[in-house]
C-alpha positions in Angstrom: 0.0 0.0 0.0 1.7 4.0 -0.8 2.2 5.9 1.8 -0.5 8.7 2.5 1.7 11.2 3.5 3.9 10.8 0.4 1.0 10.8 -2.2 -0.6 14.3 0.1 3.0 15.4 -0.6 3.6 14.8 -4.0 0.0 15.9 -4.8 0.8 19.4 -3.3 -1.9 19.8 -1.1 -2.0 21.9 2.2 -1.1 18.9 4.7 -0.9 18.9 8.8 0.0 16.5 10.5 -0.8 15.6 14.6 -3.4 18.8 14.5 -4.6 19.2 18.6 -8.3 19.2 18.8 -8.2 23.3 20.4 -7.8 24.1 17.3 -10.0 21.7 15.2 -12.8 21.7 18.0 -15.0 24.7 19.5 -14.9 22.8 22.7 -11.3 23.3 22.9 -10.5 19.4 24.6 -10.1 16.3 23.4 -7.5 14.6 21.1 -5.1 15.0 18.3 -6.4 14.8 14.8 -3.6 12.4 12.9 -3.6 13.8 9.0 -4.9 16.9 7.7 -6.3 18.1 4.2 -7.3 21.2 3.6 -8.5 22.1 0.2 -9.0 25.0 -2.0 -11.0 23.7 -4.6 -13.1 20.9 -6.8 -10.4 19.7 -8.2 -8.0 19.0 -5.0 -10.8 17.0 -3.8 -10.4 15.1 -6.8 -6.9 14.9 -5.7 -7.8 13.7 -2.2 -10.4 11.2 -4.1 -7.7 9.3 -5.6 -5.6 9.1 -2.6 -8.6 7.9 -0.5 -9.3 4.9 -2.9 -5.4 4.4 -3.7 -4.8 4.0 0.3 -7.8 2.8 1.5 -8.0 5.5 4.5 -10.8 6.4 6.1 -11.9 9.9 6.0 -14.1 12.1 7.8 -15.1 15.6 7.0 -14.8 18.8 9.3 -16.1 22.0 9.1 -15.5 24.5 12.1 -15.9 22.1 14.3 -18.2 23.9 16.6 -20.3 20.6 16.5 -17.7 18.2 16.5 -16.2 16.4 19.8 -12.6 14.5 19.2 -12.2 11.7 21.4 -9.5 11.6 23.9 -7.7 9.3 21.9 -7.8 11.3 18.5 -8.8 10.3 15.0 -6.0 8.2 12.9 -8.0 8.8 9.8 -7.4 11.7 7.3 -9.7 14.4 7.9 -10.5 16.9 4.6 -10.9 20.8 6.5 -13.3 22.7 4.7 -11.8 25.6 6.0 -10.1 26.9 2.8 -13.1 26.2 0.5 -13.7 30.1 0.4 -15.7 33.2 -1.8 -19.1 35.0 -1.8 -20.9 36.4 -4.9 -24.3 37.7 -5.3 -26.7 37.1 -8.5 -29.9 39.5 -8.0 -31.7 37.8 -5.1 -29.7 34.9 -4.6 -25.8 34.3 -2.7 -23.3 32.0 -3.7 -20.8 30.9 -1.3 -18.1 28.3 -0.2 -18.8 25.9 2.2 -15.6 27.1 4.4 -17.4 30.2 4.7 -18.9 31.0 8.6 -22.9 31.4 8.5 -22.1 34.5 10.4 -20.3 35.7 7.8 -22.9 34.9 5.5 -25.2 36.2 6.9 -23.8 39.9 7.9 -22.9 39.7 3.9 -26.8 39.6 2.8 -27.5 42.2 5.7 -25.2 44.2 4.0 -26.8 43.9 0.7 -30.4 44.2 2.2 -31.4 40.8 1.4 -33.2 39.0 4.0 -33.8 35.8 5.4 -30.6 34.3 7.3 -30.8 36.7 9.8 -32.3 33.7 12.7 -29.4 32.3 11.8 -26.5 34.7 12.2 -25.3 33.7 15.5 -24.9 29.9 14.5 -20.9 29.9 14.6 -20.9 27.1 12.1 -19.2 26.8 8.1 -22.1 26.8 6.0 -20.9 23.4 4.7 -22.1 22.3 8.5 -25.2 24.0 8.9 -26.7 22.4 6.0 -25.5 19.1 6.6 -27.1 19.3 9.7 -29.8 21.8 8.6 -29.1 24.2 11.3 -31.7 26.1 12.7 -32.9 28.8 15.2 -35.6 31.0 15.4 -38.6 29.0 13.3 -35.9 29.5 10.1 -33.9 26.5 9.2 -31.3 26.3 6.4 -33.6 24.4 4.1 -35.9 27.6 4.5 -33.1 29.1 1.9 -31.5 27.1 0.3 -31.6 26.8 -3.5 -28.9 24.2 -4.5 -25.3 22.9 -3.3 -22.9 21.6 -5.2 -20.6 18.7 -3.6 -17.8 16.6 -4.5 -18.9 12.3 -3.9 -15.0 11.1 -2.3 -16.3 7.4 -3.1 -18.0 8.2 -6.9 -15.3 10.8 -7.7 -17.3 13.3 -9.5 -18.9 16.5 -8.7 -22.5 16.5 -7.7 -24.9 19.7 -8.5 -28.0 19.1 -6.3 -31.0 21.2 -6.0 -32.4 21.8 -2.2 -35.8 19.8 -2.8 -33.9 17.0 -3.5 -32.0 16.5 -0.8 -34.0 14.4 2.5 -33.9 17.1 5.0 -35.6 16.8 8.6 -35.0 18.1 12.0 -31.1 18.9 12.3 -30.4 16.4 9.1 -30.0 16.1 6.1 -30.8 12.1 5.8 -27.4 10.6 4.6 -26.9 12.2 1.1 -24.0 13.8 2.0 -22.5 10.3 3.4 -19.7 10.3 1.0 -19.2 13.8 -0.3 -17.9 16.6 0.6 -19.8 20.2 -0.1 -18.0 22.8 -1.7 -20.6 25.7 -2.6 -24.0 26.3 -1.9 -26.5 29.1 -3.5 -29.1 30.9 -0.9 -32.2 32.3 -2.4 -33.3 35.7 -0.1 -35.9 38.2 -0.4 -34.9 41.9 -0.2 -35.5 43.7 3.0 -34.6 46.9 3.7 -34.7 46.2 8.1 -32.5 43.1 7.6 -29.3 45.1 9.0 -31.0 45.5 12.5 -32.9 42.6 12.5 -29.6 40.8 12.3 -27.7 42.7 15.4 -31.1 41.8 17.2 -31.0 38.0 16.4 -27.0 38.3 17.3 -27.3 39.9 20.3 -30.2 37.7 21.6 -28.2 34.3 20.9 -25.2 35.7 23.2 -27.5 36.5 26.0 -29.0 33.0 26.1 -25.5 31.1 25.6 -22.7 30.3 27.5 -19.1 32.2 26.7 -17.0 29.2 27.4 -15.9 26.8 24.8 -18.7 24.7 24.1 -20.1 22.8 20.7 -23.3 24.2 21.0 -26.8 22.9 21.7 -25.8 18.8 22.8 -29.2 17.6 22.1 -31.8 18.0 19.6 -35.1 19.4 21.0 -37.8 16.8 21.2 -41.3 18.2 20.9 -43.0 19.3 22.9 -40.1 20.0 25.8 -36.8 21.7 25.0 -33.6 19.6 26.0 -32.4 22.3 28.3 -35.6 22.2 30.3 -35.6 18.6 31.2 -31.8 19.0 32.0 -32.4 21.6 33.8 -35.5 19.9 35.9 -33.2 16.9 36.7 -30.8 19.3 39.1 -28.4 18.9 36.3 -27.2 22.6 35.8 -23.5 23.2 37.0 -22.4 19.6 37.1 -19.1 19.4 36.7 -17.1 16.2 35.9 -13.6 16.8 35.5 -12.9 20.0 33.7 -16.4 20.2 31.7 -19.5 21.4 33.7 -23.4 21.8 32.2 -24.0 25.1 31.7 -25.1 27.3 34.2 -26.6 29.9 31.8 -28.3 27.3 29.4 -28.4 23.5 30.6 -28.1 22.3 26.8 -24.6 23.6 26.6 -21.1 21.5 28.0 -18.6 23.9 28.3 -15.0 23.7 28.9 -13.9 24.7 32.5 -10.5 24.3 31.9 -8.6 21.1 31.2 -11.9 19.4 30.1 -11.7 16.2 28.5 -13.3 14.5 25.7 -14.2 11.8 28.4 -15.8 14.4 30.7 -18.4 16.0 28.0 -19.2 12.2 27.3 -19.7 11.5 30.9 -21.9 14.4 31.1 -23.9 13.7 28.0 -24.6 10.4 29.4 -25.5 11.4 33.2 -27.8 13.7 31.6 -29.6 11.5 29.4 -30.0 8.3 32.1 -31.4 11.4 34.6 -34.1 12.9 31.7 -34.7 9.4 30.5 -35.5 8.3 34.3 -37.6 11.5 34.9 -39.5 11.7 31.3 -39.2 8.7 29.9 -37.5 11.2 26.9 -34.4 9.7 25.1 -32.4 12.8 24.4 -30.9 12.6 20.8 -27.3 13.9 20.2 -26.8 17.1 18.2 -23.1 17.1 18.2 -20.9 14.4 16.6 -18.2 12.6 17.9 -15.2 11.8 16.3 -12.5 9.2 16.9 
């Protein structure tokens, strides 16, 4: 079998190697991340294609990673950053932009440009590749709401993908498995024009950091069944303020983990489990994970 770093080399990618998970992971703990893509384009992920069926490694895919917990004992795999995949343009009503690309970002681009819609959506800290894979949300508005196509590069077909928004499976925080093998470069937003949207995006942004923590965190851990939230039951089990280890439940809003200080991946797992045996006990509710774990 070649040697993956060798064939990363001579392919001239951007290539890291033993990346630590405070700088791969919003929480800020965890493990080392082993090998590290990051490309620019459609055509390096062809690049990384070829490598990926030459060697037989297995891949995972990582955005921000304000979502994404790395186990204590890392990921050997190669992981392809989206980071890098970059650029916004405007046609009339509609925004086309790289999945690297934060939905803040995004979104204070439109405001910009008066054109509205993403504003409920401006203090998700997630790439845009993220929040539609996992159809972010907040506010009644979810990325489906917006979305007019992607396109994506399929690692296992090798070829890239052009996919229009009503046909891709979305549902609560998913997009069914479409996006199993591939990796989404771009993705165009249709928006209406709205002259308010520049204010009604500093509301939206300042309400979000009211409500959530300031330590590192990856967010909301569980989805929100219907019709309790996540962070009500957590917080009605006595749950607010555990701490195990360096990780602690957030006192300001109990569907948060944040980093004390030295927290482990092990200690957010430990917590996400207390806190689903104590709801489940209490509710008979089995909370469903938001986040994803990698490793």
């Amino acid at each position: 079998m070649k040697d993956l770093r060798l064939l990363i080399t001579e392919s001239k990618l951007s290539y890291a190697t033993n990346g630590k998970a405070e700088h791969f992971s919003s929480y800020r703990g965890g493990g080392n991340l082993r090998h590290i893509v990051t490309p620019v384009s459609a055509g390096e992920l062809e690049k990384i294609a070829d490598i990926i069926h030459c060697t037989g490694t297995p891949y995972a895919v990582l955005g921000t990673g304000t979502n994404c917990l790395i186990k204590d004992s890392g990921y050997e795999g190669l992981v392809i950053c989206t980071a890098n995949l970059k650029g916004i343009t405007t046609n009339g009503d509609c925004i086309t932009c790289g999945s690297g690309e934060t939905l803040p970002k995004l979104a204070l681009y439109a405001a910009k440009r008066n054109l509205g819609g993403l504003e409920p959506l401006t203090g998700i800290p997630s790439s845009v590749g993220g929040a539609i894979f996992m159809n972010a949300g907040a506010y009644g508005t979810e990325i489906k709401d917006l979305l007019e196509s992607i396109d994506c590069y399929d690692i296992a077909a090798k070829t890239l993908r052009h996919i229009t928004a009503k046909n891709i499976p979305f549902a609560y925080r998913s997009s069914g498995d479409i996006f199993q093998n591939s990796v989404i470069c771009s993705a165009t937003f249709r928006l209406t024009p709205n002259t308010e949207v520049k204010q009604k995006t500093v509301l939206f942004a300042k309400e979000r950091r009211q409500k959530q923590p300031n330590e590192p965190s990856l967010g909301c851990v569980f989805q929100n069944p219907i019709p309790l939230s996540a962070g009500y039951m957590i917080e009605s089990v006595g749950l607010k303020g555990r701490l195990i280890g360096g990780a602690a439940i957030s006192e300001k809003h109990a569907n948060f983990i944040v980093n004390k200080g030295g927290g482990t991946a092990a200690d957010y797992i430990a917590l996400m489990e207390l806190a689903r045996a104590m709801v489940y006990n209490q509710f008979k509710i089995e909370l469903i994970p938001e986040i994803k774990i990698l490793g």
